[in-house]
VEXZA-153414 format. One record per residue (C-alpha): x, y, z; residue number from 1. Coordinates in nm, 4 decimals. Each point is the difference from the previous one (the first is absolute). Layout:
// residues N
((X,Y,Z),NUM),
...
***
This chain:
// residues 507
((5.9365,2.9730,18.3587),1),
((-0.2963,-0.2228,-0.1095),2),
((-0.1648,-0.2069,0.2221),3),
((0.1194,-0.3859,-0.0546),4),
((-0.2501,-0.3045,-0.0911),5),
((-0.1068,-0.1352,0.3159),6),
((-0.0776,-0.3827,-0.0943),7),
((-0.0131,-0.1541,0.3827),8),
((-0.3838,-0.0108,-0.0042),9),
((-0.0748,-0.0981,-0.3589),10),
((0.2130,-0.3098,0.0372),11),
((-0.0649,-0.0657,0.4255),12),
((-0.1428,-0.3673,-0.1605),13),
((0.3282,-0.0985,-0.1370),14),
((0.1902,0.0327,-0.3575),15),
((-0.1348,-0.3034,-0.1589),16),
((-0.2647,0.0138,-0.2319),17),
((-0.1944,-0.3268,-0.0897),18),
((-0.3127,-0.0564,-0.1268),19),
((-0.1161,0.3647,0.0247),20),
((0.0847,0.0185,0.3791),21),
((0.3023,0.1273,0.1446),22),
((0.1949,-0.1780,0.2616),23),
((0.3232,-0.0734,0.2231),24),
((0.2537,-0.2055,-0.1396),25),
((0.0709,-0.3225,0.1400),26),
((0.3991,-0.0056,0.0015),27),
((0.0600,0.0678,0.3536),28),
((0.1903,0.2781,-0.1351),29),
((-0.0620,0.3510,0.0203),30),
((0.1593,0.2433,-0.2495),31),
((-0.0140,0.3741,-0.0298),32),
((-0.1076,0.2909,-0.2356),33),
((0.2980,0.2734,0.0883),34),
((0.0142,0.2957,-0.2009),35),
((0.3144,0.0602,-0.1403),36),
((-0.0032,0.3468,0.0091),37),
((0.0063,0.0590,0.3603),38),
((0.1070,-0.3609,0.1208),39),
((-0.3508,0.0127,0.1828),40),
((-0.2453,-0.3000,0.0477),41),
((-0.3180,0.0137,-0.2406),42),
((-0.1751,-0.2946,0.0777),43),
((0.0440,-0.3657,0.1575),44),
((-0.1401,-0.2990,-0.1312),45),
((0.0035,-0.3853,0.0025),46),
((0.1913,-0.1592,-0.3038),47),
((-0.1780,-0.2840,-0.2129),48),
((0.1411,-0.3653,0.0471),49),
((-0.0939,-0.3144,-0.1925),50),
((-0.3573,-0.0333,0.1211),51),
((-0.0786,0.3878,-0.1021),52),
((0.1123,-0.1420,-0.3243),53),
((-0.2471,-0.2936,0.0101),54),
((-0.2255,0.1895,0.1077),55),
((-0.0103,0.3036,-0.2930),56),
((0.0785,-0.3482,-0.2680),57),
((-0.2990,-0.1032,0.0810),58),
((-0.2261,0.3227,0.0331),59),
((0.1421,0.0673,-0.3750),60),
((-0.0517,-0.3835,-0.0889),61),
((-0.3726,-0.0135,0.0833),62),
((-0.0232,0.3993,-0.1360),63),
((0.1480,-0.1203,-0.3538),64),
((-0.3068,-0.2092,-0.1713),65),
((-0.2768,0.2875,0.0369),66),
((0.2815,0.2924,-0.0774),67),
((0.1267,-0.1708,-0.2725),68),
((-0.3858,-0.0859,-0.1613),69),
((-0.0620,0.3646,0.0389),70),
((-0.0255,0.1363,-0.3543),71),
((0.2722,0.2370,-0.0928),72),
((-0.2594,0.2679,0.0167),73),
((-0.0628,-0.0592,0.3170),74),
((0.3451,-0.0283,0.1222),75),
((0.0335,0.3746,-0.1842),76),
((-0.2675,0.1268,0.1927),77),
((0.0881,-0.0904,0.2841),78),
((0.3625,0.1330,-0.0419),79),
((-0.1124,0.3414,-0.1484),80),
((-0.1633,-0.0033,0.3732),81),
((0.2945,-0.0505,0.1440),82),
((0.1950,0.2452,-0.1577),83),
((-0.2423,0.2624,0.0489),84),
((-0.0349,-0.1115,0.3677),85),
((0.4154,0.0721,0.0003),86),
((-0.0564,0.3118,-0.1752),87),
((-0.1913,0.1082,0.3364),88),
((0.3131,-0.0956,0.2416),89),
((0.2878,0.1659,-0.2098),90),
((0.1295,0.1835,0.2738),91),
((-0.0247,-0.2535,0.2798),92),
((0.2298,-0.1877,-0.2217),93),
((0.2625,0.2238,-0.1217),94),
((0.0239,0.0563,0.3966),95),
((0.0073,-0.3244,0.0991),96),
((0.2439,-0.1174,-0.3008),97),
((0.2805,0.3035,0.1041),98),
((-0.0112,-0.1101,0.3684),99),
((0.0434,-0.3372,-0.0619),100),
((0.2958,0.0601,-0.2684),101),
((0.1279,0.3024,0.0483),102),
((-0.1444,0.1453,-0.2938),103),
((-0.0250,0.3548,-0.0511),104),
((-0.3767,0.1084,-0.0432),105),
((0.0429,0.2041,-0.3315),106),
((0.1696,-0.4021,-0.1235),107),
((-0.2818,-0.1702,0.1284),108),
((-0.2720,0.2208,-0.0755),109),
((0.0716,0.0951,-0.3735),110),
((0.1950,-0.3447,-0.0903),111),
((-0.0562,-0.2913,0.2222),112),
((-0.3953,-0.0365,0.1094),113),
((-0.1761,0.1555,-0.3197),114),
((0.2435,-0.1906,-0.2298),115),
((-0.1499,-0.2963,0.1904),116),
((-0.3627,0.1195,0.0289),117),
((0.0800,0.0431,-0.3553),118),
((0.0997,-0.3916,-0.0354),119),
((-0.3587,-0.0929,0.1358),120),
((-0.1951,0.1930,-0.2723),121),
((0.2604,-0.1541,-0.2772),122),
((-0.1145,-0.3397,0.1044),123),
((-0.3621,0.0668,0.0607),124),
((-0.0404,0.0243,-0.3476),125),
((0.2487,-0.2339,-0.0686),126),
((-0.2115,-0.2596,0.1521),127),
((-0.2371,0.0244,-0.2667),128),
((0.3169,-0.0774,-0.2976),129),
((0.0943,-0.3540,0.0964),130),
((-0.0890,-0.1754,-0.3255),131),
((0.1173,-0.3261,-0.1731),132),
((0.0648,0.0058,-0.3848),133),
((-0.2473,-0.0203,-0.2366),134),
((-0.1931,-0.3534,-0.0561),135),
((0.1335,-0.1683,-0.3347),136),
((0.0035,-0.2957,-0.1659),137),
((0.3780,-0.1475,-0.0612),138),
((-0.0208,-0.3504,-0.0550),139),
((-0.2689,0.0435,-0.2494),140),
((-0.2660,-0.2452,0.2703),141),
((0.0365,0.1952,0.3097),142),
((-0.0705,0.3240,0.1187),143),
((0.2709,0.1358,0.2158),144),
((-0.0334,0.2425,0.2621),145),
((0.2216,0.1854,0.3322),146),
((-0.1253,0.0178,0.2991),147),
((0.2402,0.2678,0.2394),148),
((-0.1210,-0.1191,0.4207),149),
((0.1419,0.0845,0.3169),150),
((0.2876,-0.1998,0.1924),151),
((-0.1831,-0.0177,0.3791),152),
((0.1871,0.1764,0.2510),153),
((0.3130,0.1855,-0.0569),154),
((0.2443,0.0255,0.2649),155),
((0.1398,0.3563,-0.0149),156),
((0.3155,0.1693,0.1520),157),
((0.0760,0.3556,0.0232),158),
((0.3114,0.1998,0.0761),159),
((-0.0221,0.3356,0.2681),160),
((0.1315,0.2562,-0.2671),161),
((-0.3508,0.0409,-0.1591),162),
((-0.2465,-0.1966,0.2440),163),
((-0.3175,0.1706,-0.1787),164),
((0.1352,-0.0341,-0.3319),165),
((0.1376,-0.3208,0.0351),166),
((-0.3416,-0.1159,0.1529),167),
((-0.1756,0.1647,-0.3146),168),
((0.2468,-0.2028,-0.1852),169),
((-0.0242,-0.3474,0.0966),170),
((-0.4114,0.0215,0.0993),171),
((-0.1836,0.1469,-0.2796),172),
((0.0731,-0.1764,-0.3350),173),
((-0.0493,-0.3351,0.2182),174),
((-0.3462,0.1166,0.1771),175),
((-0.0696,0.1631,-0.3593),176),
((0.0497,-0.3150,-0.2191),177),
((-0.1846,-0.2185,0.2608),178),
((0.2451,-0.1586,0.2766),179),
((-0.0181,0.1077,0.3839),180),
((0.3185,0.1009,0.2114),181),
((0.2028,0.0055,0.2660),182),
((0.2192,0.2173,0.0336),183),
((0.3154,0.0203,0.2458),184),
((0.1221,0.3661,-0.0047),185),
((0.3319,0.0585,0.1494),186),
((0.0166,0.0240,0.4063),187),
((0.1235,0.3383,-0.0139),188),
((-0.2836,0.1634,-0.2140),189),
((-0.3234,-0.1388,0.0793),190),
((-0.2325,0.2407,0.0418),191),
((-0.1623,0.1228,-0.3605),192),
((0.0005,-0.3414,-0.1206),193),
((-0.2546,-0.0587,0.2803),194),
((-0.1567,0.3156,-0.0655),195),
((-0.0330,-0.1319,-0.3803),196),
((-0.1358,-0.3109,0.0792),197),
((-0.2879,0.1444,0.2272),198),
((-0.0907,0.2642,-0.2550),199),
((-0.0720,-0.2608,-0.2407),200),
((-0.1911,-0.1504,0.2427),201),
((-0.1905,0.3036,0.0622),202),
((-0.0536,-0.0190,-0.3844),203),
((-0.1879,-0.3172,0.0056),204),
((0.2622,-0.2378,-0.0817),205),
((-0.0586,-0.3120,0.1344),206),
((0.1427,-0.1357,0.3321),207),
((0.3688,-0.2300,-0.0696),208),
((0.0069,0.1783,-0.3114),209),
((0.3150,0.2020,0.1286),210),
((0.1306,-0.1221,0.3197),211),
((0.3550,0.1956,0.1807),212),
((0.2337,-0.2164,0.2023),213),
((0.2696,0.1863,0.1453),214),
((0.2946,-0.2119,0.1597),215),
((0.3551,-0.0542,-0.0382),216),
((0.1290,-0.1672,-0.3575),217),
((0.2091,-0.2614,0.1438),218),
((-0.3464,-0.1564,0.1759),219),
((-0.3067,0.1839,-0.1169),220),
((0.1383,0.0409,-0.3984),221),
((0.1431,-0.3135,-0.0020),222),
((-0.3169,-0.1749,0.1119),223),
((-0.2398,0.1625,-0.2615),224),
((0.2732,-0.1081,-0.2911),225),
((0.0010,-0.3500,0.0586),226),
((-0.3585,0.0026,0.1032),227),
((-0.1865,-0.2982,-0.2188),228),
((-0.3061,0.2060,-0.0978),229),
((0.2097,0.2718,-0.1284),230),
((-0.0191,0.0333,-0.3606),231),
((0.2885,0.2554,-0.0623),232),
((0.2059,0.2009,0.1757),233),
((0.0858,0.3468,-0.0512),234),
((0.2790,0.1604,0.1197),235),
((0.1875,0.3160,0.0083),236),
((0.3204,0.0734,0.1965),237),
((0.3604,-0.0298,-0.0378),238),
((0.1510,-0.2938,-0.2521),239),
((0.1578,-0.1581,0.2927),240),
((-0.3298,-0.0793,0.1787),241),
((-0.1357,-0.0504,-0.3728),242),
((0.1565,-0.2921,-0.0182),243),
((-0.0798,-0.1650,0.3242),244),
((-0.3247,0.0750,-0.0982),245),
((-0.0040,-0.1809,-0.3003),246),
((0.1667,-0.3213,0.1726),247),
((-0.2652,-0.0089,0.2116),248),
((-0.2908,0.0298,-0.2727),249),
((0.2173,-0.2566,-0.2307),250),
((0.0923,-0.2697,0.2235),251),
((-0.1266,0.0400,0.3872),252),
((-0.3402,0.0848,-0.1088),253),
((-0.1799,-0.3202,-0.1366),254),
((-0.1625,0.0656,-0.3038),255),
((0.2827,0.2181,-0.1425),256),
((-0.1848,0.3475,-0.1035),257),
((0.0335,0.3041,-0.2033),258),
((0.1994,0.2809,0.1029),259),
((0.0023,0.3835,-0.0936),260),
((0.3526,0.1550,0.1623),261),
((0.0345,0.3657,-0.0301),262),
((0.3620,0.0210,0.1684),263),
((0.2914,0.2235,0.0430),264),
((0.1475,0.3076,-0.2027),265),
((0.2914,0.2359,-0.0983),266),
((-0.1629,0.1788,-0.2932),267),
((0.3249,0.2132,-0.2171),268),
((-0.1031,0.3352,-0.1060),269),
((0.2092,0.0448,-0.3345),270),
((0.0964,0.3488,-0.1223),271),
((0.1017,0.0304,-0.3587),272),
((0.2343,0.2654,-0.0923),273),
((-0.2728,0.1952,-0.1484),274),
((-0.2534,0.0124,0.2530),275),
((-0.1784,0.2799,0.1376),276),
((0.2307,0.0346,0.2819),277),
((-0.2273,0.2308,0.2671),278),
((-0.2699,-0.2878,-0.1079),279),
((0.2194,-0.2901,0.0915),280),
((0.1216,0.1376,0.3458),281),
((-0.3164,0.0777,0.1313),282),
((-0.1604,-0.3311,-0.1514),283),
((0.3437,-0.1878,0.1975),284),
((-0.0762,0.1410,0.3195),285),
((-0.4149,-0.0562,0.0187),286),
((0.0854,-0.3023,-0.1333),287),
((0.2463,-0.0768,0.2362),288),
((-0.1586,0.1285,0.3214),289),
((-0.3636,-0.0818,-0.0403),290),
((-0.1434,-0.1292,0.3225),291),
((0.3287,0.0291,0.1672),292),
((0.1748,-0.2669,-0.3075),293),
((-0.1983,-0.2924,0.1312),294),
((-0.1427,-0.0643,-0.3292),295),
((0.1041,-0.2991,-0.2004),296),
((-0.0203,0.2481,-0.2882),297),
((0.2110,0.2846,0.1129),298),
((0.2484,0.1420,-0.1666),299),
((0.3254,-0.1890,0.1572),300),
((0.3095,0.0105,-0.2783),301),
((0.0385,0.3038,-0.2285),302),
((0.2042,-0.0700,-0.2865),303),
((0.0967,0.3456,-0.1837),304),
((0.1292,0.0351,-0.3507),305),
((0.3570,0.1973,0.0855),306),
((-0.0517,0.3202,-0.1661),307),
((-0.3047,0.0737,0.2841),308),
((0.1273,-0.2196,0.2874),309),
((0.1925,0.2966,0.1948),310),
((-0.3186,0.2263,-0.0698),311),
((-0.2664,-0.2337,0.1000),312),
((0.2252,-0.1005,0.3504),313),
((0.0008,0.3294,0.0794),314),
((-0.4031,0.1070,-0.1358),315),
((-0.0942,-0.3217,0.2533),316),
((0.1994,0.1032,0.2795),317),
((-0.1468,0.3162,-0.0087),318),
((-0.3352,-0.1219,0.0096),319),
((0.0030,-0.2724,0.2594),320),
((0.1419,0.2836,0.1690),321),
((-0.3683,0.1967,-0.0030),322),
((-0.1695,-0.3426,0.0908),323),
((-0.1556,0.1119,0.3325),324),
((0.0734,-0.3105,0.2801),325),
((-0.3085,0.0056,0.2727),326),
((-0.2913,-0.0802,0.1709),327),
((-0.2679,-0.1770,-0.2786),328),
((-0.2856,0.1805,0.2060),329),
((0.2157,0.3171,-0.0271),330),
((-0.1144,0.2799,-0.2814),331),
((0.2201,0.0047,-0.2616),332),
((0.2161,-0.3043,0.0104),333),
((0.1674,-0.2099,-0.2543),334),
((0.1340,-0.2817,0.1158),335),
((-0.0717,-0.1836,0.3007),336),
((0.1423,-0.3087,0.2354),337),
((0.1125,-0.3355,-0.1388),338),
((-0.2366,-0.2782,0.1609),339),
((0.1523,-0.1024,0.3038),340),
((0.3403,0.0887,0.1833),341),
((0.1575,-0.3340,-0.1399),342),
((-0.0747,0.1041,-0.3183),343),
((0.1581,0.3380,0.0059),344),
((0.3327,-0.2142,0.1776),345),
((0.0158,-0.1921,-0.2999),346),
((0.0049,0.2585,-0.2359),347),
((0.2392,0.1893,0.2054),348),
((0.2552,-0.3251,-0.0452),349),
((-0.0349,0.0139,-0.3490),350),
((0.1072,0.3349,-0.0110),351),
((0.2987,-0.0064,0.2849),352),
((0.1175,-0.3200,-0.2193),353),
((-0.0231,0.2162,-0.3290),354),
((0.2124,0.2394,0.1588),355),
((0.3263,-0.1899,-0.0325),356),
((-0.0228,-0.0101,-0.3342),357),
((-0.2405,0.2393,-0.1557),358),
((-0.0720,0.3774,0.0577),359),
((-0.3176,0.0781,0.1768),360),
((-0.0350,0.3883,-0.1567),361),
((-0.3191,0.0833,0.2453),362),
((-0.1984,-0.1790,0.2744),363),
((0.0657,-0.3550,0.1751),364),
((-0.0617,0.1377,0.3210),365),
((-0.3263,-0.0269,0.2322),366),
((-0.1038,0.3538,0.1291),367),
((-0.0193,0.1199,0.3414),368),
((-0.1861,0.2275,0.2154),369),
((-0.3925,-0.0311,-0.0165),370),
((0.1023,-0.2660,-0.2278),371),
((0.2452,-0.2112,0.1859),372),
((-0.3172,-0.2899,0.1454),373),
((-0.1467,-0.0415,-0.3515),374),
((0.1405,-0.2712,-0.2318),375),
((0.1438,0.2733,-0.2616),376),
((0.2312,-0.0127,-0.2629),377),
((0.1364,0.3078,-0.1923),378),
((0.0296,-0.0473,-0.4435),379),
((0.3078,-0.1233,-0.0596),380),
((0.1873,0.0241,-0.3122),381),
((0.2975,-0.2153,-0.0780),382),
((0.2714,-0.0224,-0.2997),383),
((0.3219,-0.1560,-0.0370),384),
((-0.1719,-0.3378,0.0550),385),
((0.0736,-0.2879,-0.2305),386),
((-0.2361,-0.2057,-0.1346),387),
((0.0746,-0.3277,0.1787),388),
((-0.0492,0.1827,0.3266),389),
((-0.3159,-0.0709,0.2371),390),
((-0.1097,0.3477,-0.0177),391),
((-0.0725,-0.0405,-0.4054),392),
((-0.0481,-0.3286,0.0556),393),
((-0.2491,-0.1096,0.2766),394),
((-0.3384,0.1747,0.1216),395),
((0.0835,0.2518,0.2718),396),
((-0.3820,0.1208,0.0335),397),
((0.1124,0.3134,0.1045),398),
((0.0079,0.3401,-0.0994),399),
((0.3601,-0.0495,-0.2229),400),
((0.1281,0.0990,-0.3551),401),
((0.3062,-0.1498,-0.1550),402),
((0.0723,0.1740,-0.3180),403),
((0.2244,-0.1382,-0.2415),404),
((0.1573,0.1084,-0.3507),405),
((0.0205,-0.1472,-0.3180),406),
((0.1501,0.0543,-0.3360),407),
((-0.2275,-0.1768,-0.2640),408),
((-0.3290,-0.0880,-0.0776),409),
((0.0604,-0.3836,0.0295),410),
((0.1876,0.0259,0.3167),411),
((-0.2550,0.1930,0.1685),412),
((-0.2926,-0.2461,-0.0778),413),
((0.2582,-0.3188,0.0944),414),
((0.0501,0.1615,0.3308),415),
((-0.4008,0.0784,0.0480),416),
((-0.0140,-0.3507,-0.0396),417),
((0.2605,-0.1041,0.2202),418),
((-0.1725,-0.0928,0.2822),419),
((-0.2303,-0.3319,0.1200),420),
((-0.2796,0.2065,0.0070),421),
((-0.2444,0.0770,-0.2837),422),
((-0.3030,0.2038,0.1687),423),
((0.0330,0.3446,-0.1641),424),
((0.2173,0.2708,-0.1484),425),
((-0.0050,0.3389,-0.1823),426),
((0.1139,0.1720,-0.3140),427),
((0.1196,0.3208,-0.0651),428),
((0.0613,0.1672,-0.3244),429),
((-0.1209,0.2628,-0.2654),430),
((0.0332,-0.2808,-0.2809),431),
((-0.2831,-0.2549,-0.0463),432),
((0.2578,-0.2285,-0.1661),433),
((0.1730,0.0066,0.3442),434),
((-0.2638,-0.0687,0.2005),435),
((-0.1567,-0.2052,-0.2314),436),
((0.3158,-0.2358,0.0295),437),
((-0.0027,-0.0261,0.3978),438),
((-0.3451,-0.0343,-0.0116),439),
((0.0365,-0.3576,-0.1771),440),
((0.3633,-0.0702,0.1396),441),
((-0.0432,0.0348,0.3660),442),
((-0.0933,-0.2800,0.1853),443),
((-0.2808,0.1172,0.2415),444),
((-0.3829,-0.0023,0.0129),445),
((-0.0234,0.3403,-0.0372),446),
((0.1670,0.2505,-0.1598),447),
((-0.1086,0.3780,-0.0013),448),
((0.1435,0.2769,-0.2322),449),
((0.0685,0.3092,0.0952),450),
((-0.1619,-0.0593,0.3523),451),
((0.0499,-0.1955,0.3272),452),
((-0.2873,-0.1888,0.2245),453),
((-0.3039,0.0979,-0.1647),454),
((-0.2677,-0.3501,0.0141),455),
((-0.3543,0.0164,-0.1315),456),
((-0.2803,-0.2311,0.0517),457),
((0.0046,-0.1214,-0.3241),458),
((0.3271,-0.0894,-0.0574),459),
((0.1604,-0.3555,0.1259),460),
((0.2442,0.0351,0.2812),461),
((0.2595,-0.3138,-0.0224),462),
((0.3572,-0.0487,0.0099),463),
((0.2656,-0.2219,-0.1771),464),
((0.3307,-0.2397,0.1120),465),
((0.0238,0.0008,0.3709),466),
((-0.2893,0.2926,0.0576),467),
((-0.2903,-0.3060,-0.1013),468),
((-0.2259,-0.0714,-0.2484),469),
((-0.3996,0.0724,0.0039),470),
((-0.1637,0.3351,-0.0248),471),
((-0.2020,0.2212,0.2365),472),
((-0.2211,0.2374,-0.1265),473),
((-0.2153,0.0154,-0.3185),474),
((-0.1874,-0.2335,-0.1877),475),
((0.3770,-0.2093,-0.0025),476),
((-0.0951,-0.0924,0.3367),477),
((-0.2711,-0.2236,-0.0966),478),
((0.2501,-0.2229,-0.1244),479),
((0.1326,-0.0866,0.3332),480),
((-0.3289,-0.0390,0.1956),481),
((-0.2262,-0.2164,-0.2479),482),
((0.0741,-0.3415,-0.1720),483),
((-0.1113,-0.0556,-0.3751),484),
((-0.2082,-0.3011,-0.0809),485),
((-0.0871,-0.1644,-0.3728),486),
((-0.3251,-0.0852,-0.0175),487),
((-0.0556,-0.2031,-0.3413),488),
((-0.3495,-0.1299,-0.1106),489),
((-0.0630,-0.2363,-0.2855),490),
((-0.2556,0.1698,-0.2288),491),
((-0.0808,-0.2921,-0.2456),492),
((-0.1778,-0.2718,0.1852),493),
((0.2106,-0.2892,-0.1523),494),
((-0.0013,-0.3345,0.1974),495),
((0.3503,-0.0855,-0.1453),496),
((0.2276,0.2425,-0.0381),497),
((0.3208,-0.0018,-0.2742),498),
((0.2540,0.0226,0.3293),499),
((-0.1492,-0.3191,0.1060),500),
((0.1611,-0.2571,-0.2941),501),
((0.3749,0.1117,0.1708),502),
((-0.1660,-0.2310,0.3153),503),
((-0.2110,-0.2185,-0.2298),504),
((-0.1614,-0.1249,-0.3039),505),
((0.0716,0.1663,-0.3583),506),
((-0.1269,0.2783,-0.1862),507),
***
């Protein structure tokens, strides 16, 4: 077995991170790091409380003027630093991110922390791309021109599924167009957002740039939403907490101020009768099971045209059957723990309910033996379920397939659509007419073809109906973290201008 990440030294000062300096939170409240593999403590620590959110406001407040003068070549620089600095530290993060989530290593280490690392470089030289359009004369007197500036400070909250990605996420397109942060990563997961804010640090970017408060959402998140000097708040979680979110940023928080929500998921994975069929099944189940199905993304609802549905339930089964269940430190593991012991309860229910009325063909049991203290699930496929049900219907966050049949092309892509959520979906079929339709019929940000998960740095990440609206990732990003300004200059030097005879005189 690997050594774990020891992290009771590097963060002895506290889990707060404010002005460049970590800290104890000032809550009263302790909360603590367990690892859900083993059930075991990690690491103790103070939780943030209102004045830990005052406190980091303010750091980024005062940071924001000189950050956001910085030239965009500068602000490139100083991220290209950065990422090279992470470059340096891979490993102590892919260790640190599967202890804190139960991640296996070969997840972490080939998916999560260079996808992120890979973030950082995207929007280093992003920095350097925030342009207005072109100057123009449209009235014929003036010369018109856009100007594209930062908010201030964005008020950012991330979930515990992907606490490095997520932190990627929300900071860098905000830090690269100009604004400074604060972050409040989720209670659970804190310990590579801190890690990313002191490498950047280490990088040369200025103190309050990036600031960490880790607390509780009901006091801590709460507190940074409604916070005056918060420009806009970022959030990503489930739609339920969404929109509490967004009732505090409309009406407790005074002035109202933008928000980017990036919320919940149940992504349909739609199988055409004339799909590659070994393809599909093995796309369903890494789609379905990626870091243990707590992915907004994952594959959740398979709807399969009824010539392949008895093939692909059985190709599926099979394979979730080879999906080795252990230790994330462990050499060759596939899958490892859910989050936390409440969270593997709750996906549990959802499965016992399911089983009075659907078939559950493999799984929907935690394992035992050298298993039994770790928060573990085993993939679970069900069928039989209809559509109205809560399996097909609400986010389980677990490591569970429903698959589904369907006789025609429209009713497959009415049932893909059948749900409040919009975030993403996939395709599958040998005909580009086929996927060509579901690609502009279904209702979701994204829609792959052919494949399941895959994100780039590129590409904007953003969902639709109940899943939110704004876009992480890529140059789309921009949009949510700068405000556009007209700036229009009269060119001709008249004293009286034709406007002015609507206000007085004649021509």
């Amino acid at each position: 077995m690997v050594q774990r990440f020891d992290v009771s030294e590097r963060f002895a000062a506290g889990a707060q991170y404010i002005a460049g300096r970590l800290a104890p939170g000032t809550s009263g409240r302790s909360h603590t790091v367990v690892d859900p593999a083993t059930g075991h403590d990690v690491h103790t620590y103070e939780l943030a409380g209102p004045a830990d959110i005052e406190a980091a406001v303010r750091a980024a407040r005062e940071a924001f003027p000189g950050w956001a003068r910085a030239t965009p070549a500068e602000r490139s620089e100083a991220m290209h630093r950065w990422a090279a600095r992470l470059t340096e530290l891979t490993g102590e993060f892919v260790f640190a991110e599967s202890l804190q989530c139960g991640k296996p290593l070969k997840l972490s280490a080939e998916f999560d922390v260079p996808g992120s690392f890979d973030n950082v470089a995207f929007f280093a030289g992003a920095a350097r791309h925030l342009t207005g359009a072109a100057a123009a004369e449209y009235s014929g007197g003036h010369t018109s021109a856009v100007r594209r500036e930062p908010l201030g400070v964005i008020g950012s909250i991330a979930p515990w599924n992907y606490p490095l990605q997520m932190a990627a996420w929300k900071i860098l397109p905000a830090v690269a167009a100009g604004n400074t942060v604060v972050l409040k990563p989720s209670e659970l997961t804190p310990l590579t957002s801190l890690m990313f804010a002191q490498a950047a640090r280490e990088a040369g970017i200025p103190d309050g740039v990036i600031n960490i408060v880790t607390g509780a959402g009901h006091d801590a998140g709460e507190a940074l939403v409604a916070h005056p000097d918060v420009a806009m708040t970022s959030f990503t979680g489930s739609t339920a907490v969404g929109r509490r979110v967004a009732e505090i940023a409309t009406t407790a928080s005074r002035p109202a101020k933008r928000l980017h929500l990036e919320l919940g998921g149940k992504a349909p994975f739609l199988v055409f009768d004339d799909a590659d069929l070994e393809a599909a099944a093995h796309g369903a189940v890494a789609g379905a099971l990626i870091n243990t199905g707590q992915d907004c993304t994952a594959a959740t609802r398979a709807y399969v045209q009824r010539p392949l549905y008895e093939a692909f339930v059985a190709a599926v089964a099979d394979l979730m059957g080879q999906v080795r269940v252990g230790d994330p430190f462990a050499d060759g593991t596939d899958l490892g723990p859910l989050i936390s012991h409440a969270q593997r309860d709750r996906v549990a229910g959802f499965v016992d309910r399911a089983r009075r009325y659907a078939t559950v063909v493999t799984g929907g049991e935690a394992p035992g033996g050298d298993l039994a203290e770790g928060a573990y699930s085993r993939p679970t496929l069900i069928t039989g379920a209809p559509q109205d049900s809560e399996v097909v219907q609400q986010e389980i966050f677990g490591p569970v397939l429903a698959v589904l049949p369907f006789d025609t092309d429209d009713e497959g892509i009415a049932l893909a659509n059948d749900t409040p959520y919009g975030l993403a979906a996939s395709a599958w079929s040998r005909s580009v007419f086929r996927t060509g339709r579901a690609a502009r019929e279904i209702q979701a940000g994204c829609v792959w073809l052919n494949d399941h998960i895959p994100i780039i740095s590129e590409m904007p990440h953003g969902g639709y109906k109940a899943s939110g609206y704004g876009k992480d990732m890529s140059a789309y990003s921009f949009e949510e973290y700068t405000q556009i300004k007209h700036v229009m200059s009269e060119t001709t030097g008249a004293v009286r201008k034709d406007w002015h005879r609507t206000v007085f005189g004649d021509r």
